[in-house]
N, C-alpha and C positions, 0 to 999 in steps of 0.2 A: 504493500500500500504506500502511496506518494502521500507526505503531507504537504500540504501549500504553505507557505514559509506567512508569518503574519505580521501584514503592513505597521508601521506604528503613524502616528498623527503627526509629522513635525510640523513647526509653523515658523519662518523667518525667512532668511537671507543670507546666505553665502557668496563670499568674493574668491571665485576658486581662479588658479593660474591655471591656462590649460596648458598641458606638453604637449611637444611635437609629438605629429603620427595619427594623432586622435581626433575625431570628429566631435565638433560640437555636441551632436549626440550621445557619442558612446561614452566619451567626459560625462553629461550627465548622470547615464544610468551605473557608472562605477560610483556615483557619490551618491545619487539615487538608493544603492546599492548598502554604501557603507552605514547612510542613517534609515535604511531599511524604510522609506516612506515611503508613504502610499501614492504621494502627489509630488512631483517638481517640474516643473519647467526652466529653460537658460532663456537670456534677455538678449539674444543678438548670434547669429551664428560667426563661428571662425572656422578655417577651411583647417584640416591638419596638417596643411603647410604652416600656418600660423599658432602662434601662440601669445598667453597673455591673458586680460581679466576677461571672463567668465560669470558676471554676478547669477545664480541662479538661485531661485524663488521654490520654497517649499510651503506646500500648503493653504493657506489665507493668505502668503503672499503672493500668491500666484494672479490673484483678482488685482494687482498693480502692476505686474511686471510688463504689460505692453508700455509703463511710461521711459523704463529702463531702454526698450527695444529703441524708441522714440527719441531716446536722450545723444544730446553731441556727443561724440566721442574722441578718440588721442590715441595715435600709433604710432612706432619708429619702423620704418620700411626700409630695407635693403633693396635697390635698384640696381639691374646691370644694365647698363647701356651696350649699345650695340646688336644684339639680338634682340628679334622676337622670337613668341613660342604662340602654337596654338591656343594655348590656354591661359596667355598672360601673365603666367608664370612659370616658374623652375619644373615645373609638375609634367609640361607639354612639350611634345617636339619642337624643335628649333624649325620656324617658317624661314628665317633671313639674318644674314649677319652681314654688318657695316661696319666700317672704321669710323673711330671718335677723336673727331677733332674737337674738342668743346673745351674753353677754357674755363674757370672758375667763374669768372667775370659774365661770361655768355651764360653758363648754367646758373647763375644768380639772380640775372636778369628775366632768363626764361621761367624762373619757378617763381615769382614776382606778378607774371601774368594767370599764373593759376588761382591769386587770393582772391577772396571776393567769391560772388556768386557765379556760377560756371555752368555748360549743360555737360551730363553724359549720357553715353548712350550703354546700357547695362550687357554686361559682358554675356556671353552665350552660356557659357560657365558657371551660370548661378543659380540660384534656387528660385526667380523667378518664375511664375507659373506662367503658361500660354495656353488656354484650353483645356486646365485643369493638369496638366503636366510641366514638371520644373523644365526651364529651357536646359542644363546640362543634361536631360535624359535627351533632347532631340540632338544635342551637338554630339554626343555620345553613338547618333546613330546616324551622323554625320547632314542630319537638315540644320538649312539655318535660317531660322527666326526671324523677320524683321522686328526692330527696339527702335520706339521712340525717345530720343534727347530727353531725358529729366533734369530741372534744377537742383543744385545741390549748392553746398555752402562752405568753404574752405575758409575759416576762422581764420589760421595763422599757419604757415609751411616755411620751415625752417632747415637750409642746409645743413647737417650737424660733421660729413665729412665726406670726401672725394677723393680717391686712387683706384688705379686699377681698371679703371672704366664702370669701377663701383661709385653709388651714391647710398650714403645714408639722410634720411629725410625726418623730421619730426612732423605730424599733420593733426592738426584738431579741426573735425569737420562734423557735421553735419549730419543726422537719419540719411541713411540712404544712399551714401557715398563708397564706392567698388574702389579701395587703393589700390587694386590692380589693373584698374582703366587709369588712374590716374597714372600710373608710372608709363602706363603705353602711349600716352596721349602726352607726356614729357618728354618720350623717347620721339614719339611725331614731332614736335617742336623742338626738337634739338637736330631733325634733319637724322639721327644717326637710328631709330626702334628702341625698345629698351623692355625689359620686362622685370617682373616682381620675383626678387628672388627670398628675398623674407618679410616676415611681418612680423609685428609683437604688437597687443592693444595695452597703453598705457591706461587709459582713463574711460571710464562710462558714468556720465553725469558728472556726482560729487562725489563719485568711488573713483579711490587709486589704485594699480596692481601693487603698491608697496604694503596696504591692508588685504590683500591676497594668499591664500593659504595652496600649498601644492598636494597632489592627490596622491606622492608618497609619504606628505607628513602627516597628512588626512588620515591614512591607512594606517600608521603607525600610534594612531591616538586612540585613546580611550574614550566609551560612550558619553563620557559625563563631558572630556574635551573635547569634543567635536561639537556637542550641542553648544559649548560656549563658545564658537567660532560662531556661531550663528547672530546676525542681525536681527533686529526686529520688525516685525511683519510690515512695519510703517516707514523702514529704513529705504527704499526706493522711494517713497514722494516727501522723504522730510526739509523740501526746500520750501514743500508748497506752505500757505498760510496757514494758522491753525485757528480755532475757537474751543474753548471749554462752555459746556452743557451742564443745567443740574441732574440731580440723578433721577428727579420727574420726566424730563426733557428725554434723557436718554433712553428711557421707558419705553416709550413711545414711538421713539426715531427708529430707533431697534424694530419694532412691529411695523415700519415702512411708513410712519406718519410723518410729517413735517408739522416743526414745531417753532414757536416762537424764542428770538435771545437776542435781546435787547443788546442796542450798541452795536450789529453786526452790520458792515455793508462793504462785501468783498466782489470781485467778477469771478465767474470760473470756479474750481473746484478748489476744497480748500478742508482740511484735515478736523478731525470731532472727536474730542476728549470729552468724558465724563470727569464729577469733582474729586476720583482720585488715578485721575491721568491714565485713565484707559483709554486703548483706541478704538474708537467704536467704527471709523470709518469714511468715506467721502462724502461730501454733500457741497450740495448749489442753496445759493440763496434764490430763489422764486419771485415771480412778480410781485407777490402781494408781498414781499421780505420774508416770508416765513422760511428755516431751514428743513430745505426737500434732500430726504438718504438717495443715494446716487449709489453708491458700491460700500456695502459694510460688511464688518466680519463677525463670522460666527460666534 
């Protein structure tokens, strides 16, 4: 007889490093794994080319983590100039190689034009869906897509060092931004191809990978420490505003009413403590000013 192994309830947030090799995926269900819960999902995927932060949402934090998915983010990318590959990076056959004539000055210049708002057109190689199928399952069977140009938003791109026909870059961008179109689309503007030969994610939101825990020391910890690696189920929107409720108020809100709290007049979504700092959850203030529950937790 098989028994089924039995889920436990976790509820927070972990900032895990992923390693090379591993998919977004299989990252999770190894950690998935270790705190044996029933529920997790990760805030953003990375290719197992890449590595880096990881925040993933177990539980009652899972009803917040599209804000993570949603939030800017920060990477240090390995570029080689001179080549492309199929796949835009290190991972795909070499389509073309060029000599690089590019001094400091010209590659300075040229990554200068990348800040600011920019379009791309999303790489074939991504999880993009077409039809209900990710576009790498068609590149895989060698059709290709047409992809329309999306804006996207390059906060700040900073050379950090250049030899070799290598570039290392610093990038804090924007939902929805492919650093592997961006280094091909630098290697177009430099005249020579280029493609993505590594990644690491530094930052998601207001998490750093330096708060990042790895899935060997993870493994090596005890139940009680691993649970206190854990954030709180409120640690992905703790930027947004907050209000405190009495414990009448919260009664109520809880059973999906909207209720009254004086002194309140915010836009948008904004975080609901009881009077001893529970989180009970998101909510809008409404036309009439009353506070309407939007997404609460259990």
């Amino acid at each position: 007889m098989q028994y089924k192994r039995v889920k436990r309830v976790v509820n927070g947030v972990l900032l895990l490093d992923k390693p090379l090799g591993l998919s977004s995926n299989q990252a999770l269900q190894k950690v998935k794994q270790f705190y044996q819960a029933a529920k997790a999902g990760h805030t953003g995927s990375l290719d197992p080319l890449a590595t880096g932060l990881l925040p993933i949402c177990f539980g009652e934090a899972t009803k917040f983590s599209h804000f993570l998915l949603d939030a800017d983010k920060s990477y240090r990318a390995l570029i080689k100039l001179g080549q492309t590959t199929a796949t835009g990076d290190a991972e795909g056959e070499i389509l073309s190689s060029s000599p690089v004539n590019v001094s400091v000055l010209h590659l300075k210049n040229t990554l200068l034009n990348f800040i600011g708002e920019i379009l791309q057109v999303p790489p074939m190689y991504s999880a993009l869906k077409h039809q209900g199928k990710a576009l790498y399952e068609y590149a895989r069977a060698g059709v290709e897509i047409e992809r329309q140009a999306r804006p996207v938003t390059i906060f700040s791109l900073a050379l950090d060092s250049f030899s070799d026909e290598r570039i290392v870059i610093t990038v804090h961008c924007s939902k929805g931004t492919y650093i592997r179109t961006l280094a091909e689309d630098i290697g177009v503007a430099l005249g020579c191809g280029a493609h993505l030969a590594g990644l690491r994610r530094l930052s998601t939101a207001q998490f750093s990978l330096k708060q990042a825990v790895t899935i060997d020391i993870l493994e090596a910890m005890s139940t009680e420490d691993r649970v206190c690696m854990l954030l709180p189920v409120d640690a992905a929107i703790e930027n947004m505003p907050s209000i405190t409720i009495t414990e009448e108020s919260a009664y109520y809100l809880k059973q999906g009413q909207s209720v009254w709290c004086a002194g309140v007049n915010l836009q948008g979504y904004f975080r609901v403590y009881d009077e001893n700092h529970r989180f009970i959850g998101l909510a809008e203030q409404a036309a009439d000013g009353k506070i309407a529950p939007r997404r609460l937790v259990v």
